[in-house]
Backbone and ligand atoms as CSV (ligand in chain L), in Angstrom:
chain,resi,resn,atom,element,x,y,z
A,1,UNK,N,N,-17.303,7.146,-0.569
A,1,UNK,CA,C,-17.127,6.371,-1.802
A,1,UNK,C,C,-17.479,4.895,-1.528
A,2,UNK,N,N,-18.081,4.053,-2.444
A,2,UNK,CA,C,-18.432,2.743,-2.214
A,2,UNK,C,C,-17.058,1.941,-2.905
A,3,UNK,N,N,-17.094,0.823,-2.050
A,3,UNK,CA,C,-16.187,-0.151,-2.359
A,3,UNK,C,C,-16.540,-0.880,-3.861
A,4,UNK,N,N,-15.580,-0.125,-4.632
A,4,UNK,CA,C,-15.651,-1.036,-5.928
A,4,UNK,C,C,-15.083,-2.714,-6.235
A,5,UNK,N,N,-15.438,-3.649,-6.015
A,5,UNK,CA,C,-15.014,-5.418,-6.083
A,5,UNK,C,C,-14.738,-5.233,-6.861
A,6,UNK,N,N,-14.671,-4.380,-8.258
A,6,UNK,CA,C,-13.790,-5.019,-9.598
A,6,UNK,C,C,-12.583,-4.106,-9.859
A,7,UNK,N,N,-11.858,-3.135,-8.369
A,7,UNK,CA,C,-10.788,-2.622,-9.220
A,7,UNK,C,C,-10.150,-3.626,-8.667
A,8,UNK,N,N,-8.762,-2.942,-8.816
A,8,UNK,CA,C,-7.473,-3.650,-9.860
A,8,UNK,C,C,-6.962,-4.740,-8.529
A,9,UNK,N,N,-6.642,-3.993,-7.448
A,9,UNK,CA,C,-6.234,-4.551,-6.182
A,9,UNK,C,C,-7.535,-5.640,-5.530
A,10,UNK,N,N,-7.927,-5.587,-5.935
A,10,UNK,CA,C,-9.332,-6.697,-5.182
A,10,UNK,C,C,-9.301,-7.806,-5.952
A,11,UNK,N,N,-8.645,-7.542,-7.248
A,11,UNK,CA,C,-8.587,-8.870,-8.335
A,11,UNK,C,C,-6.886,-9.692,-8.024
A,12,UNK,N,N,-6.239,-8.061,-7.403
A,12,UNK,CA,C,-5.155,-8.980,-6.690
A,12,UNK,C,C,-5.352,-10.075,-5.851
A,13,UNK,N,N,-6.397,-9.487,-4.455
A,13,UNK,CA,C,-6.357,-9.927,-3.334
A,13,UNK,C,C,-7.360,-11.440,-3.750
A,14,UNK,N,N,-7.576,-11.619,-4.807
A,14,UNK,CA,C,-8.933,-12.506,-5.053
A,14,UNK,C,C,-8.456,-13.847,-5.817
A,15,UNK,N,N,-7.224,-13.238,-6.559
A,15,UNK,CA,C,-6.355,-14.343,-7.187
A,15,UNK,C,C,-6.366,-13.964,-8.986
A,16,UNK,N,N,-7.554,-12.829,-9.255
A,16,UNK,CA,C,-7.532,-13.104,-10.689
A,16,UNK,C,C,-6.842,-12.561,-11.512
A,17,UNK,N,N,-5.309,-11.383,-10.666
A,17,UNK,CA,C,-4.417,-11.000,-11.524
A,17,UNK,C,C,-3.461,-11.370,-10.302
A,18,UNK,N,N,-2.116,-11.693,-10.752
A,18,UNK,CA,C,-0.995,-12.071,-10.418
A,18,UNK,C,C,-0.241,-10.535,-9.903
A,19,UNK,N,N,1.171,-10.998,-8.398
A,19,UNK,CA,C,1.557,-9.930,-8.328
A,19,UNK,C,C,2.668,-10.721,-8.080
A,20,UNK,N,N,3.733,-9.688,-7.670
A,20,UNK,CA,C,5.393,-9.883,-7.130
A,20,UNK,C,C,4.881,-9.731,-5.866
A,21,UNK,N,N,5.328,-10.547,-5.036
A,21,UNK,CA,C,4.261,-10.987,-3.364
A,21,UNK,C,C,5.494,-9.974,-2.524
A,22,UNK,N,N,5.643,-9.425,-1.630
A,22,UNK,CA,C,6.592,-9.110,-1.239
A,22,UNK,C,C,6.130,-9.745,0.082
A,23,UNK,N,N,4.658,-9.624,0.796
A,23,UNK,CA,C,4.688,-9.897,2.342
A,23,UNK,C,C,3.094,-10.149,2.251
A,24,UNK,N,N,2.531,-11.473,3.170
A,24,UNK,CA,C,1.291,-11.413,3.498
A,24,UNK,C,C,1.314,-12.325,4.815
A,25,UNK,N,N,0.022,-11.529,5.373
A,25,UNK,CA,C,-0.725,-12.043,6.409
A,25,UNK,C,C,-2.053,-12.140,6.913
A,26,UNK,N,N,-2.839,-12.204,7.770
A,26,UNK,CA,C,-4.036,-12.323,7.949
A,26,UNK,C,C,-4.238,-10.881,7.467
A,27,UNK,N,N,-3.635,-10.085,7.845
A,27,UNK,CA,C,-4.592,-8.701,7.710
A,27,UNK,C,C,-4.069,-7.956,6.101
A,28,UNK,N,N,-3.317,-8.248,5.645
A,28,UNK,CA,C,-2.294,-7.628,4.705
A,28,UNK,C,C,-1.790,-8.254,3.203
A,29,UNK,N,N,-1.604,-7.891,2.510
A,29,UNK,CA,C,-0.756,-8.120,1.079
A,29,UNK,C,C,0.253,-6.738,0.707
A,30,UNK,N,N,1.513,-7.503,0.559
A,30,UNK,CA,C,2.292,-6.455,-0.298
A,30,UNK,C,C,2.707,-6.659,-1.614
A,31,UNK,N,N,2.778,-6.083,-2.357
A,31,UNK,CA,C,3.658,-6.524,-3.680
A,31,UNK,C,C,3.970,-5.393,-4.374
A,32,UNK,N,N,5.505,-5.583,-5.315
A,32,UNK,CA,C,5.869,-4.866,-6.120
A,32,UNK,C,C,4.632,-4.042,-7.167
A,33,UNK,N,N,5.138,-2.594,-7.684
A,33,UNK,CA,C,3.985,-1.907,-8.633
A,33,UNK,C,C,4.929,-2.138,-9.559
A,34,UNK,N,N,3.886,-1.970,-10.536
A,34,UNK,CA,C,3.789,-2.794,-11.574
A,34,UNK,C,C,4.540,-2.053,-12.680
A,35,UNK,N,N,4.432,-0.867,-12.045
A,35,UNK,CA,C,5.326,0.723,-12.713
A,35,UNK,C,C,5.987,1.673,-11.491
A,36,UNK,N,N,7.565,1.051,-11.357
A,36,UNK,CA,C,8.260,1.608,-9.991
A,36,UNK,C,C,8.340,2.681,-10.601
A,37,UNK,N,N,8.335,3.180,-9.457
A,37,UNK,CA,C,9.180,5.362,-9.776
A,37,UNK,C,C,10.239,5.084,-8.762
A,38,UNK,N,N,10.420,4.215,-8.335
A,38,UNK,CA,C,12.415,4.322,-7.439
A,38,UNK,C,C,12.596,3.006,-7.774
A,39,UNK,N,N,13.390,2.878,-7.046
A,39,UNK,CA,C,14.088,1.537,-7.217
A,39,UNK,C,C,13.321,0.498,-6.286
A,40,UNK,N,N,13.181,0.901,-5.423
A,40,UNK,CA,C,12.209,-0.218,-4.386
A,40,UNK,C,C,11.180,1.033,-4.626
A,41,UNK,N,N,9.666,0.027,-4.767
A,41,UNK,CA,C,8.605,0.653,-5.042
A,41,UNK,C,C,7.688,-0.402,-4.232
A,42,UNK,N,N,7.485,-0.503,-3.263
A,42,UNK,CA,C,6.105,-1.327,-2.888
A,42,UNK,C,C,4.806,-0.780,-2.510
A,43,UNK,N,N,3.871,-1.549,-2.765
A,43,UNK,CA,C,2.361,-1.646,-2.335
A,43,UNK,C,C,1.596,-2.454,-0.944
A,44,UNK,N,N,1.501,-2.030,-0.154
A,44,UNK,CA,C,1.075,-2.389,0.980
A,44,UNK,C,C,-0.219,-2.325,1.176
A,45,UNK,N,N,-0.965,-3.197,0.881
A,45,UNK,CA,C,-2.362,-3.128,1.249
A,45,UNK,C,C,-3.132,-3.996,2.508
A,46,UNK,N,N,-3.941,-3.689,2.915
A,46,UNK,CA,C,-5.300,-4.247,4.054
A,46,UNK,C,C,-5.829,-5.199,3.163
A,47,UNK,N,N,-6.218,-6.310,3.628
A,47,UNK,CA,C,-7.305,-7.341,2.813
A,47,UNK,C,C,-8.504,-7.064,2.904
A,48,UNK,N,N,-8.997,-5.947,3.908
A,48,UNK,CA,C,-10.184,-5.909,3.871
A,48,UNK,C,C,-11.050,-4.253,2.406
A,49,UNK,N,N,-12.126,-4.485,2.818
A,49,UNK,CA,C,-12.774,-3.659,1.778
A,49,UNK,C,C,-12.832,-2.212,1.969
A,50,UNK,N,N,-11.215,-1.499,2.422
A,50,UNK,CA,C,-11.642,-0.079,2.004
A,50,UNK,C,C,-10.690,0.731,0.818
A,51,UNK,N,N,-11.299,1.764,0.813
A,51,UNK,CA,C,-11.793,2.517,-0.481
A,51,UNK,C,C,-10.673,3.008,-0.053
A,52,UNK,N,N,-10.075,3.862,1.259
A,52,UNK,CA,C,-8.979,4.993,1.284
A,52,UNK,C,C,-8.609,5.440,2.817
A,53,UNK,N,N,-7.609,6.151,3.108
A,53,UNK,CA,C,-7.177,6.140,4.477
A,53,UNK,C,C,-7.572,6.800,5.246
A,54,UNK,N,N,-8.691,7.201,4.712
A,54,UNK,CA,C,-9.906,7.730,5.701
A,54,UNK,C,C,-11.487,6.529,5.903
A,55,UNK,N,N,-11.616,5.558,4.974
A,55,UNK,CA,C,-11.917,5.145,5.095
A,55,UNK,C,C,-11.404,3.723,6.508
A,56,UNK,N,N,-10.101,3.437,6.390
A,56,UNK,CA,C,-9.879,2.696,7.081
A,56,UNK,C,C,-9.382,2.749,7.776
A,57,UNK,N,N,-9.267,4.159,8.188
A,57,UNK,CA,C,-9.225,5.112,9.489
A,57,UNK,C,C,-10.381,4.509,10.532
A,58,UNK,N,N,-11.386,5.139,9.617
A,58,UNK,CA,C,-12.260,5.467,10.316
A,58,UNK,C,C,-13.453,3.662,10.673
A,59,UNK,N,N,-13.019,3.284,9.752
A,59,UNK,CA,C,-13.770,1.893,9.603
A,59,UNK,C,C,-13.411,0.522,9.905
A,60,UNK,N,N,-11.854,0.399,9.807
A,60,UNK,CA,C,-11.205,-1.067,10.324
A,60,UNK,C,C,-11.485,-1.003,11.494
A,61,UNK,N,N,-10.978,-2.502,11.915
A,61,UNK,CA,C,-10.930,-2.428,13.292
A,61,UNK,C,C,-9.365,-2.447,14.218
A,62,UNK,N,N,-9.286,-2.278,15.478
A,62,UNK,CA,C,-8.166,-2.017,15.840
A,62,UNK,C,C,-6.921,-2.970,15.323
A,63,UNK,N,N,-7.800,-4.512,14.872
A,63,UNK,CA,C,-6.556,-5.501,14.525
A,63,UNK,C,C,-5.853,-5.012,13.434
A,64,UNK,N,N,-7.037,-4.697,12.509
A,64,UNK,CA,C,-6.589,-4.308,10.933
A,64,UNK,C,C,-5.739,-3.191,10.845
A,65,UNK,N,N,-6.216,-2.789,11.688
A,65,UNK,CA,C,-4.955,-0.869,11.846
A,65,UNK,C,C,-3.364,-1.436,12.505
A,66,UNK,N,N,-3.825,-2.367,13.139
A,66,UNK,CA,C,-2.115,-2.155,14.051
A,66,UNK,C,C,-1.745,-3.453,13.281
A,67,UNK,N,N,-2.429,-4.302,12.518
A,67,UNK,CA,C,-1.751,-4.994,11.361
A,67,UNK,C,C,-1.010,-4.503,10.129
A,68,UNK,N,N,-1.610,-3.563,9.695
A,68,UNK,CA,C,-1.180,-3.105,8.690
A,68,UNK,C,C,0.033,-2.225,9.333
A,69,UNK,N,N,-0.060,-1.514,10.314
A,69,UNK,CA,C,1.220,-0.791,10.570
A,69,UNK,C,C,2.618,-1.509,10.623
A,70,UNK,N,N,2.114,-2.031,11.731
A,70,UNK,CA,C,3.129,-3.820,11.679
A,70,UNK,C,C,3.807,-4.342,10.653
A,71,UNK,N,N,3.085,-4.428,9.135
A,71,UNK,CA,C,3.299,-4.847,8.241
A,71,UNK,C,C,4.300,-3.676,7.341
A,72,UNK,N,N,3.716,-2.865,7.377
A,72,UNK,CA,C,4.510,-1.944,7.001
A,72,UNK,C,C,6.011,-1.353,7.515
A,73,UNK,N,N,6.396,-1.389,9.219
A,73,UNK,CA,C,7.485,-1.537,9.743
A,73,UNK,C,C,8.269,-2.646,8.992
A,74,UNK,N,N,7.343,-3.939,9.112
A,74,UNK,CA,C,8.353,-5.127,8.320
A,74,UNK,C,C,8.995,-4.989,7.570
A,75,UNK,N,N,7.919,-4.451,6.585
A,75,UNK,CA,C,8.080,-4.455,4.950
A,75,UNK,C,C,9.446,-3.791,5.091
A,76,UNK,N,N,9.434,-2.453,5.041
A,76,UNK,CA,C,10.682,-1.359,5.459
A,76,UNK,C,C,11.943,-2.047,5.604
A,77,UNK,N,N,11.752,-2.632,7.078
A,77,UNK,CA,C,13.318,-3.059,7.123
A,77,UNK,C,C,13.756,-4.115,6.673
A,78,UNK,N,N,12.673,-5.314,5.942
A,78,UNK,CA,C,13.517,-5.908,5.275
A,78,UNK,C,C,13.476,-5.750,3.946
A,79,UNK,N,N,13.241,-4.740,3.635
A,79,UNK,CA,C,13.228,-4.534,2.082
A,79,UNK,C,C,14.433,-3.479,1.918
A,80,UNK,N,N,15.190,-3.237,3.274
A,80,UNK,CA,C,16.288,-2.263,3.124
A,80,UNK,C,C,16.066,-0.814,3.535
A,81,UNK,N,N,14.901,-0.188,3.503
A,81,UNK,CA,C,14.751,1.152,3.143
A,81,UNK,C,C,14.959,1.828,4.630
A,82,UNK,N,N,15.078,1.173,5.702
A,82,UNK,CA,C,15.294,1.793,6.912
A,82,UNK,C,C,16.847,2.047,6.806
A,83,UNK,N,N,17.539,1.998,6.180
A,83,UNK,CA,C,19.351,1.894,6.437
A,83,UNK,C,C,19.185,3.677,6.024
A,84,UNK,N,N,18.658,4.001,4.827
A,84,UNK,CA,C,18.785,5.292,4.348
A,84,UNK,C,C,17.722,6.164,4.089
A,85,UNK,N,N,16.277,5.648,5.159
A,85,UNK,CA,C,14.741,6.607,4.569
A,85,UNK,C,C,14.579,6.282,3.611
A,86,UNK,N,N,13.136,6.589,3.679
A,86,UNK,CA,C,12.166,6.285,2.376
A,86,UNK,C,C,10.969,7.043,2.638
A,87,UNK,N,N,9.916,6.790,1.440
A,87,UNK,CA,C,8.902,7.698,1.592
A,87,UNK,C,C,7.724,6.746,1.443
A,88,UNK,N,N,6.837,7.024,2.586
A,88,UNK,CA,C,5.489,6.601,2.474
A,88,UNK,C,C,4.297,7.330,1.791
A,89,UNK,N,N,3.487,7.168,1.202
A,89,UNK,CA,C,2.492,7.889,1.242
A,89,UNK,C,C,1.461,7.080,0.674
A,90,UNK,N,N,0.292,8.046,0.660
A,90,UNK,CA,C,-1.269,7.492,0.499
A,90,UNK,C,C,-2.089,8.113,-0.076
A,91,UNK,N,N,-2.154,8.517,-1.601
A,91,UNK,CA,C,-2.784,9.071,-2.040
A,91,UNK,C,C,-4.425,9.014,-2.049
A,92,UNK,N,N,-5.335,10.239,-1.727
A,92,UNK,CA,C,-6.283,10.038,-1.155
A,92,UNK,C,C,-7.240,10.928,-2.502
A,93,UNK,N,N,-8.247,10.387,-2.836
A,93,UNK,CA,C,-9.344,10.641,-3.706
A,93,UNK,C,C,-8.803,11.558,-5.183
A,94,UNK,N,N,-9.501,12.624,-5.657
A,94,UNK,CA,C,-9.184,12.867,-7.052
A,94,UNK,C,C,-7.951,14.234,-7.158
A,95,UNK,N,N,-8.178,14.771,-6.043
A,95,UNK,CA,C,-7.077,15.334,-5.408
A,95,UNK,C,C,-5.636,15.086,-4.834
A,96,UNK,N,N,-5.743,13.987,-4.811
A,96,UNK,CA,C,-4.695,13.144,-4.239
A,96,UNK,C,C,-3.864,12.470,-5.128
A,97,UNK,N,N,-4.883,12.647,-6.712
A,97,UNK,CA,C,-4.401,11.201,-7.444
A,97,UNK,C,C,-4.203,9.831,-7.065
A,98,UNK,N,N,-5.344,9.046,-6.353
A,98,UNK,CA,C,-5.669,7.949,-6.113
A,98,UNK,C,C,-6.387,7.787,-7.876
A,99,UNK,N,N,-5.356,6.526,-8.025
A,99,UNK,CA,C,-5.969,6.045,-9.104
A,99,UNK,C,C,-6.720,4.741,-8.676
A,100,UNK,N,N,-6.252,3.553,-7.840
A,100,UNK,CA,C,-7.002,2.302,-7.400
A,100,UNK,C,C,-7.666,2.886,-6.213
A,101,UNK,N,N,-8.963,2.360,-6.475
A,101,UNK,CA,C,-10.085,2.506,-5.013
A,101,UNK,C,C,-10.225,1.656,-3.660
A,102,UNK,N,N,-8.947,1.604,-3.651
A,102,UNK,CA,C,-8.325,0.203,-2.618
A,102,UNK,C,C,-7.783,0.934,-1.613
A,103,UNK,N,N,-7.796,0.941,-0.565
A,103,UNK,CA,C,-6.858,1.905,0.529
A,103,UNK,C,C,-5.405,1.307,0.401
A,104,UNK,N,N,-4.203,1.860,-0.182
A,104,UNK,CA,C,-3.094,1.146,-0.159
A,104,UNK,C,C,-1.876,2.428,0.011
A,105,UNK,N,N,-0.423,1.617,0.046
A,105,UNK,CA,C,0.559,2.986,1.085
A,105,UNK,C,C,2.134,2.505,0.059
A,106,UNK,N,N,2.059,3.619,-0.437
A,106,UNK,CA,C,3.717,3.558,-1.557
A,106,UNK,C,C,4.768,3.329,-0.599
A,107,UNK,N,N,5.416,2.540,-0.625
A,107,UNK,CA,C,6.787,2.672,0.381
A,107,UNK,C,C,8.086,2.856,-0.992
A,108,UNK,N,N,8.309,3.954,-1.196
A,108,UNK,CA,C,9.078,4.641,-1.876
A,108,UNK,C,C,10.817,4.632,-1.386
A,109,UNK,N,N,11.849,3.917,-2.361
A,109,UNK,CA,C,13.338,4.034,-2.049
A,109,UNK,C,C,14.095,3.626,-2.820
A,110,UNK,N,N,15.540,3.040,-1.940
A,110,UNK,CA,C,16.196,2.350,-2.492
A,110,UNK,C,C,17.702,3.415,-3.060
A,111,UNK,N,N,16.672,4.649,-3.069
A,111,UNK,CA,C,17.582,6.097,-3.771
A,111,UNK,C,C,17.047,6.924,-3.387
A,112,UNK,N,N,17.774,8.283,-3.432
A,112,UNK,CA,C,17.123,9.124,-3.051
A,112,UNK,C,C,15.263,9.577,-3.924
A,113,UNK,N,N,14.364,10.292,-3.162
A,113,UNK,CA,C,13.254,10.054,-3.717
A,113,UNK,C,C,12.975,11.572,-3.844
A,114,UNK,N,N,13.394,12.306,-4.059
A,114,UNK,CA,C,13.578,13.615,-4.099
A,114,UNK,C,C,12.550,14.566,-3.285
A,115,UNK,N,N,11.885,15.853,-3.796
A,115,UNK,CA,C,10.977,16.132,-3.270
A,115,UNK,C,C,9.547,15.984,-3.094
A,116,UNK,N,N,9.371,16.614,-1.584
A,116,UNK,CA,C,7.643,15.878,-1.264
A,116,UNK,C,C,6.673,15.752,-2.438
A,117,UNK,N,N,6.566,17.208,-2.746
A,117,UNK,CA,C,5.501,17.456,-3.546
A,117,UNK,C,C,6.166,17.549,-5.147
A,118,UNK,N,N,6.323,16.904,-5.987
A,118,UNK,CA,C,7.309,17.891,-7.072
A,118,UNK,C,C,6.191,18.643,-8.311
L,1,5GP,P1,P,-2.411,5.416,-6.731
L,1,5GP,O1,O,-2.231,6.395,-7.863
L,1,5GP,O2,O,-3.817,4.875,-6.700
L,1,5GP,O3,O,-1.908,5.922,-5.418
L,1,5GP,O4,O,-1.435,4.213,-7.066
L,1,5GP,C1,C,-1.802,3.085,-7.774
L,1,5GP,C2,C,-0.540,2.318,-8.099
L,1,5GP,O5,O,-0.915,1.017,-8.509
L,1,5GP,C3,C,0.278,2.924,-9.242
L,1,5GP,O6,O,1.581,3.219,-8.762
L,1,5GP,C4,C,0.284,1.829,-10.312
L,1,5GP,O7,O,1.514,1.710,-10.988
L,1,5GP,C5,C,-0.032,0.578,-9.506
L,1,5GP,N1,N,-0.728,-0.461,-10.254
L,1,5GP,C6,C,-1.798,-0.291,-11.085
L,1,5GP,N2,N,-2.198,-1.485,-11.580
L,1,5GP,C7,C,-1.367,-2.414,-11.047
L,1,5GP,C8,C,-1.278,-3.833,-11.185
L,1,5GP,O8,O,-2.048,-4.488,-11.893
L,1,5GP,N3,N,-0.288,-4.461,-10.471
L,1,5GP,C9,C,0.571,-3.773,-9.669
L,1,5GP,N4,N,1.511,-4.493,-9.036
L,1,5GP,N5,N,0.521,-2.442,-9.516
L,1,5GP,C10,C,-0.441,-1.764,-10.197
């Protein structure tokens, strides 16, 4: 899949739509979605240009990978969700229900988040 510059998260990372910031750094942006399904709902994204977590698997480089992980440990425990689990995930292409073409990772909590698949 090619990197689309005009979805939704690239207009984040670019300045031309506003977010609830939760965490940034060289490699990273987090912020609240915009439509929680738990109570803590965050968005963890890479600043750089991929499409999905096979893409930036296969394509970042080692900084960007062990940044974003990094970032994501953070995020977690200070956003609470390490005291009682939470759920990550990464929805991947049309199967997956990836709706933004941005590689990005739900950190799902706050309450229980019920089952994997429902
Ligand atoms: P996906 O279905 O691609 O895994 O998840 C995309 C997520 O982005 C959805 O949970 C949706 O609510 C969220 N989202 C879509 N547009 C915006 C936006 O403009 N701002 C924020 N903060 N979240 C958004």
């Amino acid at each position: 899949m090619t990197y689309d510059d005009n979805n939704i998260f690239a207009k984040i990372l670019n300045g031309d739509i506003p977010c609830d910031k939760v965490y940034e750094d060289e490699h990273v942006l987090a912020f609240r979605d915009i439509a929680p399904q738990k109570k803590t709902h965050v968005l963890v994204i890479p600043k750089g240009r991929y499409t999905d977590i096979v893409d930036f698997g296969s394509n970042a480089s080692p900084e960007e990978v062990l940044g974003f992980y990094k970032a994501v440990a953070k995020i977690a425990k200070d956003e609470g969700l390490t005291t009682n689990g939470f759920r990550s995930i990464a929805n991947t292409g049309e199967f997956g229900g990836q709706e933004v073409p941005h590689f990005h990772m739900h950190l799902l909590g706050g309450e229980p988040v019920g089952k994997m698949v429902g």
